[in-house]
C-alpha positions in Angstrom: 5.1 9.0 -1.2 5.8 9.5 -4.6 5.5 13.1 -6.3 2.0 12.9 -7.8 -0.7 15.1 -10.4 -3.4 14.8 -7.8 -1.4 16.5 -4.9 -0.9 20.5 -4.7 1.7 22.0 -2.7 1.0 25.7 -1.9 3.2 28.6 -1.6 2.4 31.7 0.0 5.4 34.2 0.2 5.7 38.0 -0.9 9.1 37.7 -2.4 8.6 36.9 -5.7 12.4 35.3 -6.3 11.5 32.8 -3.6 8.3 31.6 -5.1 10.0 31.1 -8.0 13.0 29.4 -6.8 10.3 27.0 -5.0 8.0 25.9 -8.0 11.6 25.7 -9.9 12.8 23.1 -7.1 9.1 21.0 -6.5 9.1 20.7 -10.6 12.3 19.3 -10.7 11.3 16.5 -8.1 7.8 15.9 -10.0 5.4 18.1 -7.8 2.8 20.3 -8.6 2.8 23.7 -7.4 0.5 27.5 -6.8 1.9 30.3 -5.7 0.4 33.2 -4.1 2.0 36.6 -3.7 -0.4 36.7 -0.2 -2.2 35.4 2.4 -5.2 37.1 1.1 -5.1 36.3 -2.6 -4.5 32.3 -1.3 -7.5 32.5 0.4 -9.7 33.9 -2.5 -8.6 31.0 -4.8 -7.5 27.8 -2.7 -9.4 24.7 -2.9 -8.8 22.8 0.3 -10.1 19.8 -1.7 -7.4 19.4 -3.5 -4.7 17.1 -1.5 -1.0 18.6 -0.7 0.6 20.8 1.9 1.0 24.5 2.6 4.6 26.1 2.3 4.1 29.1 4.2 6.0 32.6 4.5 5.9 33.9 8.5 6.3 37.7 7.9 3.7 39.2 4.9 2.8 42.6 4.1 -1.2 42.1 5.3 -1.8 39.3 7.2 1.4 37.2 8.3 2.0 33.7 8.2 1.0 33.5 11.8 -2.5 35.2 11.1 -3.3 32.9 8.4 -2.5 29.8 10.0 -4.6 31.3 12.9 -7.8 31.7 10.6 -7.4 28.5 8.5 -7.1 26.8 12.0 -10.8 28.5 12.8 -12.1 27.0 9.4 -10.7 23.5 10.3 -8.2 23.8 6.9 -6.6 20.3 7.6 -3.4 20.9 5.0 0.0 20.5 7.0 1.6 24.0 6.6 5.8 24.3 6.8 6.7 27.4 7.7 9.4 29.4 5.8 11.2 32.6 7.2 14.0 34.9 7.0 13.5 36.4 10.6 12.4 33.3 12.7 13.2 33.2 16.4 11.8 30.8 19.1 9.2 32.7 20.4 7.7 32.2 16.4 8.5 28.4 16.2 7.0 27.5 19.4 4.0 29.6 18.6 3.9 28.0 15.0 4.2 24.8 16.5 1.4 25.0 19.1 -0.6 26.0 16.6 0.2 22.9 14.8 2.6 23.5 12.0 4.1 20.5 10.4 7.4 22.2 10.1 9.5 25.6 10.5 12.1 25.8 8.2 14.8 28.7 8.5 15.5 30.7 5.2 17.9 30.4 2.9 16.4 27.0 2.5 18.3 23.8 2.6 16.3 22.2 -0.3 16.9 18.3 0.8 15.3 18.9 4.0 12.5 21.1 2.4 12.1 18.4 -0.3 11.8 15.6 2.5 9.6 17.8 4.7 7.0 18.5 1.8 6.5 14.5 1.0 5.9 13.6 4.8 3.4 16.6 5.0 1.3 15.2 1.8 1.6 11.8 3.0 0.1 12.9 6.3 -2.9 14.9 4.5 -3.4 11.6 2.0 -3.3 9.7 5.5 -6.1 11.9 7.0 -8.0 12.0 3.8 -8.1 8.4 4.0 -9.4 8.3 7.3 -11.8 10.5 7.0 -13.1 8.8 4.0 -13.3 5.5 5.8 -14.8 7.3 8.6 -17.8 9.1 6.8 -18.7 5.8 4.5 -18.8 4.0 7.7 -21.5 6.4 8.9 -23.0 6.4 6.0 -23.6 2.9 6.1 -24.7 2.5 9.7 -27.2 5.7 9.0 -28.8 3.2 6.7 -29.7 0.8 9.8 -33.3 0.7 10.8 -33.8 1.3 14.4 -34.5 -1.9 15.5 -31.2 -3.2 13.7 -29.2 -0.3 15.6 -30.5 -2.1 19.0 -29.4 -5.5 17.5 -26.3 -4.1 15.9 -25.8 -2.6 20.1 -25.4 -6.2 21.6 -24.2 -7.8 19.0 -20.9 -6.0 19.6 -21.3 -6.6 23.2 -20.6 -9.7 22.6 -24.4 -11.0 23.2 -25.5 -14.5 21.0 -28.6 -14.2 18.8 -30.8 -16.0 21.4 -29.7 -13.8 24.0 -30.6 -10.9 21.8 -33.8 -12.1 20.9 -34.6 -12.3 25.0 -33.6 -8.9 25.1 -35.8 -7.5 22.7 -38.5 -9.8 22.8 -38.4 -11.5 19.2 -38.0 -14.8 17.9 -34.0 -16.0 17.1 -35.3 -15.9 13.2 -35.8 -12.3 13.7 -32.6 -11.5 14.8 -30.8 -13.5 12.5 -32.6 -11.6 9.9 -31.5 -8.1 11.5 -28.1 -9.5 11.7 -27.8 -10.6 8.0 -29.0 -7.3 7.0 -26.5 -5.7 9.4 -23.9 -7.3 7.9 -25.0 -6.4 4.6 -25.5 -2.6 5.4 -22.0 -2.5 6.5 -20.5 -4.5 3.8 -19.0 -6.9 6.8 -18.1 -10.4 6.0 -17.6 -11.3 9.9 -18.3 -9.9 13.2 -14.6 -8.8 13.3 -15.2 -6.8 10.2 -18.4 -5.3 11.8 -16.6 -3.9 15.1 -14.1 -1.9 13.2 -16.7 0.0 11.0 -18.8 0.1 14.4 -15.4 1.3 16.6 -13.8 3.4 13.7 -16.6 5.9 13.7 -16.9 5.9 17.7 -20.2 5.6 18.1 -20.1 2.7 20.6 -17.0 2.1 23.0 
């Protein structure tokens, strides 16, 4: 995706001639960039609001790279983190990996491949973003259902007609049509096809 004022890409690394070779590099491709002399002082300020990625220094005075991707991973911090080091071996990368890294990228940098592995880590986090914003307004709206709608809602997805329903339950056809009107409308569904994907997206119902 295109470099963007809404995304932040953070840098955590003690050396201060690497942070500054960074920002100089993301500024020159359009991005928008913090950096943070350590792990700690990136926790005291970072809002994980904010869209972007982490770029990430492995060995810190305090706690290391590995430590902080270790506690952010414990406080469900979703950013994709690239890992940056001087000193990297393949006990760290697997490690780093398993943990779920986005990347691990060897210093001195090769800037193209850092460039490209920043914009497929903040299009990943504007992906999950997305997701997850689909995924709470569809709860949202299916919250709003009264509980009698929910049972409706239930067969309607299983594929049960309105008269069938309205054995089911023990109300007139009427009834469940209104239900299923107002199901529709709670949802913001213009067909049933509509209604299983807010119904399946949030996993409620398999």
């Amino acid at each position: 995706m295109p470099a963007n004022s809404l995304s932040l890409i953070r840098i955590v690394d003690d050396d201060a001639e690497m942070r500054e070779s960074l920002e100089f590099l993301l500024s020159t491709e359009g991005w928008k960039s913090r950096s943070y002399a350590s792990a700690e002082a990136f926790l005291e300020t970072d809002d994980v609001m904010v869209p972007g990625c982490l770029i990430l220094d492995i060995r810190m005075p305090g706690l290391s790279g590995l430590q902080l991707q270790e506690l952010l991973k414990k406080k469900d911090y979703s950013l994709p983190i690239l890992f940056i080091t001087a000193h990297g071996d393949i006990t760290m990368a697997v490690e780093a990996v398993k943990n779920g890294a986005f990347d691990f990228l060897p210093k001195p940098l090769d800037d193209e491949k850092l460039l490209a592995s920043v914009e497929k880590a903040i299009a990943l986090d504007w992906e999950r973003r997305s997701h997850h914003t689909s995924h709470t307004a569809a709860m949202k709206d299916l919250a709003t259902l009264t509980p009698r709608e929910q049972q409706v809602l239930e067969r309607i997805i299983h594929g049960r007609l309105n008269k069938q329903i309205a054995d089911d339950l023990g109300i007139s056809i009427k009834t469940v049509e209104a239900h299923r009107a107002s199901i529709m409308d709670k949802t913001n569904s213009g067909t049933v096809a509509d209604l299983m994907r807010v119904v399946m997206g949030t996993k409620l119902l398999h």
